[in-house]
C-alpha positions as CSV (number, residue, x, y, z in Angstrom):
1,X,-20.0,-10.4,-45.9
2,X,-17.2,-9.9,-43.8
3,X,-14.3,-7.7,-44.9
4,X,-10.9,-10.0,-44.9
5,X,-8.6,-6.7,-43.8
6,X,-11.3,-6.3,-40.7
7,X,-10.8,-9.4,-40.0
8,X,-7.1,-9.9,-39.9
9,X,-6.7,-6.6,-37.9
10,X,-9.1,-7.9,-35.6
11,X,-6.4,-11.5,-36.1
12,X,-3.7,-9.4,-35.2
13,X,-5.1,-7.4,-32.3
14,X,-6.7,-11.0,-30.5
15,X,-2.9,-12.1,-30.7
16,X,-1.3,-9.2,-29.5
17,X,-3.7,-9.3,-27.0
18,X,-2.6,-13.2,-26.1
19,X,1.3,-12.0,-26.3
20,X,0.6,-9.4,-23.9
21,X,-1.5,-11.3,-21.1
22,X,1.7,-14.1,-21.5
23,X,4.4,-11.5,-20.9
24,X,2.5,-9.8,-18.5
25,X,3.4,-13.0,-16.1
26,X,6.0,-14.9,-18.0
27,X,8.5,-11.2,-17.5
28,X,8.4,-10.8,-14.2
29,X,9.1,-14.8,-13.2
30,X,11.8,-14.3,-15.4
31,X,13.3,-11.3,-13.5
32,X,12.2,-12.8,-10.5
33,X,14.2,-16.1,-11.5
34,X,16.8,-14.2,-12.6
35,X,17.9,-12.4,-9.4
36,X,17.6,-15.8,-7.6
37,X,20.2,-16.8,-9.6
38,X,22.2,-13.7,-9.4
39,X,21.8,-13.8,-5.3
40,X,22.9,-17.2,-5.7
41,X,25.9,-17.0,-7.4
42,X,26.6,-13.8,-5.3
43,X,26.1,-15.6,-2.0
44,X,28.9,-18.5,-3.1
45,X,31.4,-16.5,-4.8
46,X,33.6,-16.2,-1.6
47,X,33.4,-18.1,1.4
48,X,32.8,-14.3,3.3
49,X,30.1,-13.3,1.7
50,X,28.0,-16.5,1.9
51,X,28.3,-16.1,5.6
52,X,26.9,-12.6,6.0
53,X,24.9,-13.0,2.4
54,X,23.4,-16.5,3.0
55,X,22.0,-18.1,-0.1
56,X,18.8,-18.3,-1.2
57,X,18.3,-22.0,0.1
58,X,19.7,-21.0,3.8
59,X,17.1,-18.7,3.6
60,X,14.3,-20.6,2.5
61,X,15.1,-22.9,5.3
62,X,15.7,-20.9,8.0
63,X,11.7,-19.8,7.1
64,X,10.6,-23.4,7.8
65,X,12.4,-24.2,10.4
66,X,11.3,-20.4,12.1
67,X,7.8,-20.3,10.4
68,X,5.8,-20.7,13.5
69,X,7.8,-17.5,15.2
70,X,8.0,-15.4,11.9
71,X,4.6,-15.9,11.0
72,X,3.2,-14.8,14.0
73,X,5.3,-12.0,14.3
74,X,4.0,-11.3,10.7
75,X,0.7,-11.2,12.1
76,X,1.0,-8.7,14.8
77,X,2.3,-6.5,11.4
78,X,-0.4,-7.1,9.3
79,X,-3.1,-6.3,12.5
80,X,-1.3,-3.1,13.3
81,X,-1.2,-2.4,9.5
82,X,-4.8,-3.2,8.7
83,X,-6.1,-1.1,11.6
84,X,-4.0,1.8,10.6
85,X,-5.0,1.6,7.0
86,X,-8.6,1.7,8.0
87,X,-8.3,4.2,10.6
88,X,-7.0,6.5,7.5
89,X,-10.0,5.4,5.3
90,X,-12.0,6.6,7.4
91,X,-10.6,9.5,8.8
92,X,-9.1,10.6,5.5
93,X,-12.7,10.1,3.5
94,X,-14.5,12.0,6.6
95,X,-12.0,14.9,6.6
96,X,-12.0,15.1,2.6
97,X,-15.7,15.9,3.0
98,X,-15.3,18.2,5.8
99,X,-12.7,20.2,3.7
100,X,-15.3,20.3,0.3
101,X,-18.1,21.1,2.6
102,X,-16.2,23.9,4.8
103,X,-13.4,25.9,3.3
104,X,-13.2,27.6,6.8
105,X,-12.3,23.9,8.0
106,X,-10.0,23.6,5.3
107,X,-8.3,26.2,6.2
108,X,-8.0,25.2,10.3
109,X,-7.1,21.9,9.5
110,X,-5.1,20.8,6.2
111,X,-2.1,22.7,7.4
112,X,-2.1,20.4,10.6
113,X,-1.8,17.1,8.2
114,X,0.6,18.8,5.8
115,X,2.8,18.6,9.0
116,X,2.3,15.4,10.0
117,X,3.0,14.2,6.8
118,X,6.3,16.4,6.0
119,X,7.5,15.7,9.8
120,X,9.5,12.0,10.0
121,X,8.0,9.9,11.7
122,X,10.9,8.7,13.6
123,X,11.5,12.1,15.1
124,X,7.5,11.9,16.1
125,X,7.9,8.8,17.4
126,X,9.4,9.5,20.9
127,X,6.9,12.1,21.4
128,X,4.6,9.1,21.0
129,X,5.8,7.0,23.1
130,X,6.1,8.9,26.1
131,X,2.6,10.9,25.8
132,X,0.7,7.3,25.1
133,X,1.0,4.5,27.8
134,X,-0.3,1.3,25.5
135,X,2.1,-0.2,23.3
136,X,-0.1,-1.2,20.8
137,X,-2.1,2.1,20.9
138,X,1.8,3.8,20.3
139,X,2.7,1.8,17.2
140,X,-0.5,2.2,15.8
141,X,-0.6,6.1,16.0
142,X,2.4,6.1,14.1
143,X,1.4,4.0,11.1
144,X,-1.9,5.8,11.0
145,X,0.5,9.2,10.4
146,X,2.2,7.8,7.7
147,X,-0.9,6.6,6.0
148,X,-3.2,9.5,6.5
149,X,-2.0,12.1,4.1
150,X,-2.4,10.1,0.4
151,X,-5.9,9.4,1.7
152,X,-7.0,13.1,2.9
153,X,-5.2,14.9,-0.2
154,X,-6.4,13.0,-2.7
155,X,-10.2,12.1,-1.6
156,X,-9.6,16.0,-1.1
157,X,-8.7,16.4,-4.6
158,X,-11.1,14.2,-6.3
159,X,-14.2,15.7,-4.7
160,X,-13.0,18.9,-5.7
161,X,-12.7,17.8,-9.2
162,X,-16.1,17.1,-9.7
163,X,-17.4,18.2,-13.3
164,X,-18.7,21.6,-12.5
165,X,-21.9,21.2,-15.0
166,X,-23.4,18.3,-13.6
167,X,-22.8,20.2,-10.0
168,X,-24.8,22.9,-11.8
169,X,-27.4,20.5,-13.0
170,X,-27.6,18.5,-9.8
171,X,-28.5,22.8,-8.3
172,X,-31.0,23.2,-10.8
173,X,-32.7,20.1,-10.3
174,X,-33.0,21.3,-6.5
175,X,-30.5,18.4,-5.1
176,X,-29.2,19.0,-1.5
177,X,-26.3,19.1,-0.5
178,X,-26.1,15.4,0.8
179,X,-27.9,14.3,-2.1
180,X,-25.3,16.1,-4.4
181,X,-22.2,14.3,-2.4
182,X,-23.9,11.0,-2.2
183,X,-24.9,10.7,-5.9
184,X,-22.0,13.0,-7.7
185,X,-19.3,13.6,-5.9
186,X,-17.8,11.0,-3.9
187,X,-18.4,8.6,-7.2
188,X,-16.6,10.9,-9.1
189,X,-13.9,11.1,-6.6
190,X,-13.5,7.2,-6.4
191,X,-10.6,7.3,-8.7
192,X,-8.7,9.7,-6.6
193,X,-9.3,7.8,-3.4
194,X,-8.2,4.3,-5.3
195,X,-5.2,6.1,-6.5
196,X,-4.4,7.5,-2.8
197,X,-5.6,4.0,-1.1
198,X,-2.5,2.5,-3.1
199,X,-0.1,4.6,-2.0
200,X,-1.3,4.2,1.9
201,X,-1.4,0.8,1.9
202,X,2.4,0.7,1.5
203,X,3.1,3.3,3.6
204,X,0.7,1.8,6.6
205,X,3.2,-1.4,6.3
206,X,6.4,0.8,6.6
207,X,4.5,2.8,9.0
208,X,4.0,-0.1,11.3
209,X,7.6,-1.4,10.5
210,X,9.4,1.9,11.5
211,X,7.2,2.1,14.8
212,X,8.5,-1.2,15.9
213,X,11.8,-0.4,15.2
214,X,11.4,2.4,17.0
215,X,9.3,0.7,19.8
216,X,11.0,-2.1,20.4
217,X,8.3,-4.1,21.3
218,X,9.7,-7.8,22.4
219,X,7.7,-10.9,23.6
220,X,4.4,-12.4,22.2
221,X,3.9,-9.0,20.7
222,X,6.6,-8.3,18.8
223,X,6.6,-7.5,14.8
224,X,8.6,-8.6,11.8
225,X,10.8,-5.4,12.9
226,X,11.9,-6.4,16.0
227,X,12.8,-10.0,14.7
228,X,14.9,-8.6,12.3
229,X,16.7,-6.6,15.2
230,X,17.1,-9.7,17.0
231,X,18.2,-11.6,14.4
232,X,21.2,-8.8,13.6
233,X,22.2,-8.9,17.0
234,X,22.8,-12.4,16.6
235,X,23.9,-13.0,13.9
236,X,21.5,-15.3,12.3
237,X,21.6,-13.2,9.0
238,X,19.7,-16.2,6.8
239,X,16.0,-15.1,9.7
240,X,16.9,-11.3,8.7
241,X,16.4,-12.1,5.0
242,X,13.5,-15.0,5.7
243,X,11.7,-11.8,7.8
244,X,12.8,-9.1,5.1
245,X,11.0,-11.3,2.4
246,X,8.1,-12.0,4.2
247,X,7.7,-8.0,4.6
248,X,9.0,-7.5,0.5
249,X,5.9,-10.1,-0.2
250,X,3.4,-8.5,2.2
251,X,3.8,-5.1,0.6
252,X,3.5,-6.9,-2.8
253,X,0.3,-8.4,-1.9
254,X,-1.6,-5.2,-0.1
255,X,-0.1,-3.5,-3.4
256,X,-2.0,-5.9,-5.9
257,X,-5.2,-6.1,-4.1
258,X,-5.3,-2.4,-3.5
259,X,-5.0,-2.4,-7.6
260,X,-7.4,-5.2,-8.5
261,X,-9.9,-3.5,-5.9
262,X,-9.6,-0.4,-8.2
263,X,-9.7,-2.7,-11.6
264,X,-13.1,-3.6,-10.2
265,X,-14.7,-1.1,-8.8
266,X,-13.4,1.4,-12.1
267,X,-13.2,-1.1,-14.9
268,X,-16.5,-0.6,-16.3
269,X,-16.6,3.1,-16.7
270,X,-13.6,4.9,-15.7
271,X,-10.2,5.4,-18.4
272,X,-8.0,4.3,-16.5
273,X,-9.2,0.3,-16.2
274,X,-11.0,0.7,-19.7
275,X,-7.1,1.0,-21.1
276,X,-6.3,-2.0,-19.7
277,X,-9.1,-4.5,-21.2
278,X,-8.7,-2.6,-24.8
């Protein structure tokens, strides 16, 4: 016999539950709505600021009528962010191990990345650019700076934070050292790498951004970065914003499949996705 308070907690939880999953989507459409209308209003409000503040719908046009030049300007982005993104992966993961496996290494090294990643990268930059010749190879270092750090520090940290009596257990059984970072460590580490992988992802994309600023790369090859440039210098503000949206909803994006890559790869055992389905 089922128990009637049971059952209309577990009533009130299923539509709390409901409530939740609707404002989970139907709050930030409304926000999202709402500054549309605010910009909107904004834009109209004096005959000034509409012309150096274009509407929303000047906007949305100018990205039609400009979407074969801005999307493929958005694509030589996302390349040089994708490859610096996965250039940090794998240096980051392959360094993190080094440091856990070597504190002599550690020692060497992790100073050297601290500096790259407390140096701006627009004072780097120049450096770049004169040492290295290719002008994709020069962009691409400099994203790959901005991105490294999150990945190295906290892969770092999570192998380090492995559970120190199953590292004992794993040394009693007689596990090697391989077998020990293949089977415990870098599983328990996945958390931290997911955490850091969210933060690099954005910084790749403002990585790249900056180093085309910086660059000034023009032609075929040119980024979202140097349209906006172009567009300042003349004057077509409504392409600035079309190119500054596309760059807002990029980072949006690698942002929410950076997180629902971690929502599946921790959802069935670690806290931090088991709070979110409870």
């Amino acid at each position: 016999m089922s128990d009637p308070a049971f059952d209309a907690d577990e009533a009130r939880r299923a539509r709390n539950r409901r409530i939740e999953g609707v404002a989970r989507w139907a709050l930030p459409l409304l926000v999202v709505l709402l500054t549309l209308w605010a910009w909107d209003w904004f834009s109209n409000s004096t005959q000034t600021r509409g012309l150096i503040f274009p509407e929303p719908a000047k906007v949305w046009a100018r990205l039609l009528a400009d979407r074969e030049l801005l999307f493929g300007s958005l694509l030589v982005t996302l390349r040089i962010t994708f490859l610096a993104l996965g250039i940090a992966v794998m240096g980051g993961v392959l360094l993190a191990i080094l440091f856990t496996q070597s504190r002599f290494a550690e020692l060497v090294f992790f100073p050297y990345a601290v500096v790259l990643q407390v140096t701006p990268i627009v004072s780097i930059a120049p450096l770049i650019f004169i040492y290295v010749q290719d002008p994709l190879a020069r962009v691409l270092i400099c994203a790959w700076i901005v991105a490294f750090f999150p990945i190295l520090s906290n892969t770092t940290l999570g192998l380090k934070s492995t559970d120190r009596n199953l590292v004992d257990l794993y040394a009693i059984y007689g596990a090697s050292w391989w077998q020990r970072l293949l089977y415990l460590q870098l599983p328990s580490s996945l958390p931290y790498f997911l955490g850091g992988l969210r933060i690099a992802g954005g910084l790749a994309l403002i990585g790249a951004i900056v180093a085309e600023y910086v660059a000034g790369i023009s032609g075929s090859a040119s980024g979202l970065a140097f349209r906006i440039l172009e567009a300042s210098y003349r004057l077509n503000y409504p392409r600035m914003f079309a190119a500054l949206i596309l760059i807002a909803v990029v980072g949006v994006l690698i942002f929410a499949a950076t997180s629902f890559l971690s929502w599946l790869l921790l959802r069935k055992w670690h806290e931090s996705a088991l709070g979110r389905e409870s």
